[in-house]
C-alpha positions in Angstrom: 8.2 -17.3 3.6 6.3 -19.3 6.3 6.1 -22.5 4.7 8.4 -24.4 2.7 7.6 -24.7 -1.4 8.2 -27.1 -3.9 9.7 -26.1 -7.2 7.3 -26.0 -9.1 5.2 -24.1 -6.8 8.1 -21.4 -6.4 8.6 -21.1 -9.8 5.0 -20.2 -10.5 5.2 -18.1 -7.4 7.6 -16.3 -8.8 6.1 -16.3 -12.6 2.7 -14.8 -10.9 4.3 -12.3 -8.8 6.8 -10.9 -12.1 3.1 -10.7 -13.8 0.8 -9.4 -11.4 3.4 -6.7 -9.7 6.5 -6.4 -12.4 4.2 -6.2 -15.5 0.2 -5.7 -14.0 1.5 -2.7 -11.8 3.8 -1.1 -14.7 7.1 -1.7 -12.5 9.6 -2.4 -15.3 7.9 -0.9 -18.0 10.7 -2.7 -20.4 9.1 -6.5 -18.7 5.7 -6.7 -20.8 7.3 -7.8 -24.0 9.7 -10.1 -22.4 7.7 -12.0 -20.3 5.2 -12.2 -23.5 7.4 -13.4 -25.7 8.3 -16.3 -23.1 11.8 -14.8 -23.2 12.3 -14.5 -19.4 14.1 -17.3 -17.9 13.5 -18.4 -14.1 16.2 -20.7 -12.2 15.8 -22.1 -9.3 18.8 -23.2 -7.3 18.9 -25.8 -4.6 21.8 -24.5 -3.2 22.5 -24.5 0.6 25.5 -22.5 1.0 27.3 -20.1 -0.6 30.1 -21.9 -2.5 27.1 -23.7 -4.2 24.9 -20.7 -4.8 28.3 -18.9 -6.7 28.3 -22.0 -8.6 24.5 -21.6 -10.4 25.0 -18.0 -10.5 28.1 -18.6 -12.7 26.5 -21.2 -14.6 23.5 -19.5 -15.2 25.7 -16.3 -16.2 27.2 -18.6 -19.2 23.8 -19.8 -19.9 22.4 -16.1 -21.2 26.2 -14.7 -22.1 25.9 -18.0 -24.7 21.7 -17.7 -25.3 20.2 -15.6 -28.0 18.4 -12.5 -26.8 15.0 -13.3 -28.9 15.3 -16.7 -27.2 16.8 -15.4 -23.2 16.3 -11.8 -22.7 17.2 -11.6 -19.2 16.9 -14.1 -16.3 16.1 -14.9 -12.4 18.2 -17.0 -10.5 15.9 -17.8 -7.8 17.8 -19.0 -4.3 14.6 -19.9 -2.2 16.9 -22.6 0.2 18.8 -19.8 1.7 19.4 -16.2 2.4 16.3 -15.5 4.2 18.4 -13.1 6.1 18.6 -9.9 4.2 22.1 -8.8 4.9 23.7 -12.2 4.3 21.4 -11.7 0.7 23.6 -8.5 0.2 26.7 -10.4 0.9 25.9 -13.0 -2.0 24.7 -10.0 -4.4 28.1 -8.1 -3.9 30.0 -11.9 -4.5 27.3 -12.0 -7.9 28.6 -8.8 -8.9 32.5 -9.2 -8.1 31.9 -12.2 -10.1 30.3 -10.6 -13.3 33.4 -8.3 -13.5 36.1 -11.0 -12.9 34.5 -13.2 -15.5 35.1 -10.1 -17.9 31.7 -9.2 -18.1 31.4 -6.0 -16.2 29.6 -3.6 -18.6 28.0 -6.6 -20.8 25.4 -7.8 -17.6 24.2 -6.0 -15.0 22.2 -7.3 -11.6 19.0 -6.0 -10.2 18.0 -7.4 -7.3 14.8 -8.7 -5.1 14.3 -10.3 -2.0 11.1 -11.2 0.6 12.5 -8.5 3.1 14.2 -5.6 1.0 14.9 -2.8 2.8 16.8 0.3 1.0 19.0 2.2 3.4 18.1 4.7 5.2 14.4 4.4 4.9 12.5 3.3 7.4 11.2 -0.2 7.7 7.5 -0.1 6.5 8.1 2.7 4.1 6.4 0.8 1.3 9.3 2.1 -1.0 11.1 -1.4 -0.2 8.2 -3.2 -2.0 9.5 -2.2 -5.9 12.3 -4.8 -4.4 10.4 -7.2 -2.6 9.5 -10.7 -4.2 8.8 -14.3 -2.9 12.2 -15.7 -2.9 15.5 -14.3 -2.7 16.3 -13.6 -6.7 19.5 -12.0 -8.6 18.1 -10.9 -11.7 20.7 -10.9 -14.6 20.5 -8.0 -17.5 21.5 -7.9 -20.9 23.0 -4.0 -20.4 23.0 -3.8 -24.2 19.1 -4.5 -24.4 18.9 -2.1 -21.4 20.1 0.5 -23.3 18.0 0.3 -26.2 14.7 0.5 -24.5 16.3 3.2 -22.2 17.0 5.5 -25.5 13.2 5.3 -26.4 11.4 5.4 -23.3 11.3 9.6 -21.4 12.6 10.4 -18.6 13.7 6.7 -17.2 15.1 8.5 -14.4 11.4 9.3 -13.3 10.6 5.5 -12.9 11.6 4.4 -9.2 9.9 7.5 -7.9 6.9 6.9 -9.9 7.2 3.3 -8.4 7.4 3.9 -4.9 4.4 6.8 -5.4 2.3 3.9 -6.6 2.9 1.7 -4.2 2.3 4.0 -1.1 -0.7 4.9 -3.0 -1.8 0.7 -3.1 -1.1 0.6 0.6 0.1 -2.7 2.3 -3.1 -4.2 2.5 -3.7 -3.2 -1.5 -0.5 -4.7 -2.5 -1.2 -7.6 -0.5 -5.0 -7.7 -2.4 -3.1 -7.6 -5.4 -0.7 -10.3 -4.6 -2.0 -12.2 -1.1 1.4 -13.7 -1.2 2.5 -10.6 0.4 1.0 -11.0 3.6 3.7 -13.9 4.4 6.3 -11.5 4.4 5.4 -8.2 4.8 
């Protein structure tokens, strides 16, 4: 991002971009009710370094292993003080998900993940197939695997969804997505 935000300003940042892109534009077809229902929880850490970042991450990983789902479905630790750099982002996601499994919990939560620069390997840069993974702020996004499961059993062919994504998109174009959320153009 080119500017620095406040928190309250990143978390409606973030709160926007989940409803104009993740829900408005169909992305996670499992999001509407969620978000709805108010049952999406965004945290924002202020961490600076990595020893401090593993520390919310962990702490907001008790929070939902310990919330109800009809009052936490899932949840968004949000890091926008650091990893602007997209490979040391990678390094903290693989530390999130080494930690999930040593805290037992491998198989229980499950991480997707989003960051301002996504790039999936071996695509090229401005394929617009990075922007399913692209939001504001570096974010781990933490997933009740159970809940997963039991909107994946209802909805066909799930497998069709990130291809159906990244048609859309390409279809939007860069200058539709960013029309759809001007945001965009800070980091695109």
């Amino acid at each position: 991002m080119k500017r620095n935000y406040d928190s309250d300003e990143i978390l409606a940042l973030m709160q926007r971009w989940v409803e104009v892109m993740v829900v408005g534009e169909n992305l996670c077809p499992f999001a509407a009710p969620d978000v709805r229902h108010g049952r999406v929880r965004y945290a924002i850490s202020e961490a600076r370094t990595e020893e401090a970042l593993a520390r919310d991450f962990l702490a907001e990983l008790d929070l939902i292993q310990h919330a109800a789902e009809d009052e936490v479905a899932t949840s968004l630790l949000i890091a926008p003080r650091m990893l602007a750099d997209f490979g040391d982002y990678l390094d903290m996601l693989a530390l999130c998900e080494t930690l999930i499994e040593r805290a037992g919990l491998d198989g229980v939560f499950q991480l997707a993940s989003f960051h301002p620069r996504y790039l999936f390997g071996g695509v090229p840069e401005d394929d617009l197939s990075h922007w399913t993974n692209r939001a504001p702020f570096p974010a781990f996004h933490l997933i009740r695997e159970g809940q997963m499961s039991r909107v994946l059993m209802n909805y066909p062919d799930p497998d069709a969804i990130p291809e159906r994504n990244i048609e859309h998109l390409r279809a939007l174009g860069r200058d539709g997505l960013v029309r759809l959320f001007p945001p965009f153009a800070d980091y695109c």
